[in-house]
N, C-alpha and C positions, 0 to 999 in steps of 0.2 A: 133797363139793362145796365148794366156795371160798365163805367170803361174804364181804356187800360190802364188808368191809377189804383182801381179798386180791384180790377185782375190781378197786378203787380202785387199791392197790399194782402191780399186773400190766397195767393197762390198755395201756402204751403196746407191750405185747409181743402183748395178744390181739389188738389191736386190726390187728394184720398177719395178712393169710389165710394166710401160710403156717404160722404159729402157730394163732392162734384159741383157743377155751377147750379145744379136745380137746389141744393141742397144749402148754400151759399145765398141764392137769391128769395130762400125761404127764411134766413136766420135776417134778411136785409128788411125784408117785411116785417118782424115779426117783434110785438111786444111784450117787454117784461116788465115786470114791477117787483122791486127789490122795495123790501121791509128793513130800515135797518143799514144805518153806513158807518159801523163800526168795525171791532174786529172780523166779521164774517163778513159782512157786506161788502167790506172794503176790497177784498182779493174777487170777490163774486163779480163787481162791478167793474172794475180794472177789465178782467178777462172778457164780460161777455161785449163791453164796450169794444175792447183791441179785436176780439171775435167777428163783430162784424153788425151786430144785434143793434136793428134799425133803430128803433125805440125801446128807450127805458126811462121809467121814472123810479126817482129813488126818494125814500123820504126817512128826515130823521129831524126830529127837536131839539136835540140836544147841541151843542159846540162842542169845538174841539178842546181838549186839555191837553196840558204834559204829560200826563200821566197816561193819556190814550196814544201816545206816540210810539209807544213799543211795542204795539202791534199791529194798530190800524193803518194800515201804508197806504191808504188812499189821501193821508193829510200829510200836512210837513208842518215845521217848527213856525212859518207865517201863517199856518192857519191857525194859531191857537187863538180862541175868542170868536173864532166864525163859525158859521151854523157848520155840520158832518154833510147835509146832502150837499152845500152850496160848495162844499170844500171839495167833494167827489166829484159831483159833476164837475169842476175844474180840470180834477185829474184825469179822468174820462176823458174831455173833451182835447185835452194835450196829447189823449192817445191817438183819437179817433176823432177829428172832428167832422166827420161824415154822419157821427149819432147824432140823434134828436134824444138830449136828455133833459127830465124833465126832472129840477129838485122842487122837492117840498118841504118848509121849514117849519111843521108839524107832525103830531102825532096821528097818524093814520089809524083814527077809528071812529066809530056806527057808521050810519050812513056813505059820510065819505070814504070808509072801506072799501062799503060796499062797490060803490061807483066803481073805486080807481081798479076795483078784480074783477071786475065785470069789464073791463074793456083793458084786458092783459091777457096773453096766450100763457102767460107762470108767472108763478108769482113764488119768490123765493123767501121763505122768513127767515132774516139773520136778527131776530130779536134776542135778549134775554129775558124775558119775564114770560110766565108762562097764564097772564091773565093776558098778554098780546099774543101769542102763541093759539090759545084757545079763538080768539076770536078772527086771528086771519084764518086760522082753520075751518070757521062757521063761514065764513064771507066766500073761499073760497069753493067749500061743499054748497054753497047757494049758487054760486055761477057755475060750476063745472067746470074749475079751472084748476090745473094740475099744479100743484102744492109742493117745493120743495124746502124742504125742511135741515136745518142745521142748528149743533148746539155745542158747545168746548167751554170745557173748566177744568181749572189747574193741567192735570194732564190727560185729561178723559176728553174724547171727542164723537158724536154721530150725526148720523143721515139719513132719514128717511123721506120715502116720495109718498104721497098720496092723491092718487088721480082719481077725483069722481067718475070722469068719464068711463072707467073698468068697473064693472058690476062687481066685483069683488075686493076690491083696492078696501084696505078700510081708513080712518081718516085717524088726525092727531087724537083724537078723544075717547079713539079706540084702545089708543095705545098708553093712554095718560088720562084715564076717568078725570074731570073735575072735581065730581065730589070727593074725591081721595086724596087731591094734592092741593087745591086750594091754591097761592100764589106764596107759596114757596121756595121759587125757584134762588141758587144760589148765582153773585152775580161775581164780576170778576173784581169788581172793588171791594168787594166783599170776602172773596177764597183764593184770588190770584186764577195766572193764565200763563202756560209756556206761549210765548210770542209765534212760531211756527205752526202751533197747534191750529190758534184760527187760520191763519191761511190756507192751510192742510183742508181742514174742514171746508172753509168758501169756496176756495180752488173745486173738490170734490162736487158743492153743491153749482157751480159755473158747468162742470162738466156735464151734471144731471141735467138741466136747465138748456145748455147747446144742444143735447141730446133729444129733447123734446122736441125745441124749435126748430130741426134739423130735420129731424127724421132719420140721423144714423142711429145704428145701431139699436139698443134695448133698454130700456125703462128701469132702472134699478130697483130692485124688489127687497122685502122686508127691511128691517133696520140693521144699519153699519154700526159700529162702535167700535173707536179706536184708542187703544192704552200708550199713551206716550211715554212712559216708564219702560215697557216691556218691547213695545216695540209689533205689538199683536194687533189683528183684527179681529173681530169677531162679528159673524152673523148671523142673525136672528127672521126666523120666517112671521108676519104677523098675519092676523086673522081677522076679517070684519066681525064688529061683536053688532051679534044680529038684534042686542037689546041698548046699542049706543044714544043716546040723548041728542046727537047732531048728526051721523050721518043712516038712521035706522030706517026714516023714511024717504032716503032718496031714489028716485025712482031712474 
């Protein structure tokens, strides 16, 4: 049971019915695994950490650079040359040191994919590439573990969930055939990024991801996509493609 430091700290979350303390003591159990502690990861991980989100592990390979400083806010100007997860869970734990955070200073794939969404309540991908994308997405239609998905470049940003658990939910490969796009994806060193943008997007997939682990509220449905030029949403209902290569025979 929570005491009153963790009362105190949580109050403005219990104190909404569709949280409440059961709702609170479900996000304090409850873990995630964040792909990715960069632009997106970084506001994603901030929030579900200050949130209250017992466990999380975050994993990333890469270090930090100057150049990732104008948007990644989970690092500061002395992190440059340290690993991205070892730098977030710093920041994290400056928030929150109540979390059990776990960095990983690799790249999370095959088997140890597998593992680490097999024993996660969501698992968030804030990658860019869409050959990681493809495969948290296969890891995560193997365990039945609800997928929340985020992507932003230059000024385009979206979000889509894909929960195996829902018999109709369809997955990333539904939505993005492999054989049609191959590892394409454009990156931010590559095309640029409004700085807000990711946060916008992480923040959104944090919200999706409390949402889960919570039990407030509703499961965000088809894909978001947001124009930072215009200032628009737009959204899209998606479809399980009943002839997909990853999620066709899940049962």
């Amino acid at each position: 049971m929570m005491d009153d430091q963790a009362l105190l700290r949580y109050s403005r979350q219990i104190m909404l019915p569709e949280v409440d303390i059961e709702g609170q003591e479900r996000l304090r159990g409850a873990r995630a695994l964040i792909i990715g502690a960069g632009g997106l990861g970084s506001p994603a991980a901030l929030y579900l950490a200050a949130a209250g989100v017992g466990q999380i592990t975050i994993a990333d390979a890469d270090t930090v650079e100057l150049s990732n400083l104008q948007r990644q806010i989970a690092h500061q100007q002395t992190s440059i040359g340290q690993n991205k997860a070892v730098s977030a869970k710093q920041s994290m734990q400056a928030l929150n040191p109540e979390c059990q955070i776990t960095a990983l200073e690799c790249h999370a794939e095959g088997e140890k994919l597998n593992q680490l969404v097999a024993l996660a309540d969501v698992v968030l991908d804030c990658t860019d590439r869409f050959s990681s994308r493809y495969a948290v997405n296969a890891a995560t239609q193997k365990a039945h573990v609800p997928l929340v998905s985020g992507a932003a470049i230059r000024f385009s940003g979206q979000l889509a969930i894909f929960d195996p658990r829902e018999p109709d939910s369809p997955c990333y490969a539904c939505l993005y055939p492999q054989d049609e796009l191959g590892d394409e994806a454009l990156s931010c060193a590559e095309s640029g990024v409004m700085a807000p943008l990711v946060g916008l997007i992480g923040c959104f997939q944090a919200v999706e991801a409390f949402k889960l682990l919570s039990g407030a509220g509703q499961t965000h449905q088809g894909l978001s996509t947001f124009d930072g030029l215009s200032g628009q949403w737009r959204h899209f209902k998606m479809l399980r493609d009943p002839e997909c290569a990853v999620c066709a025979s899940r049962t």
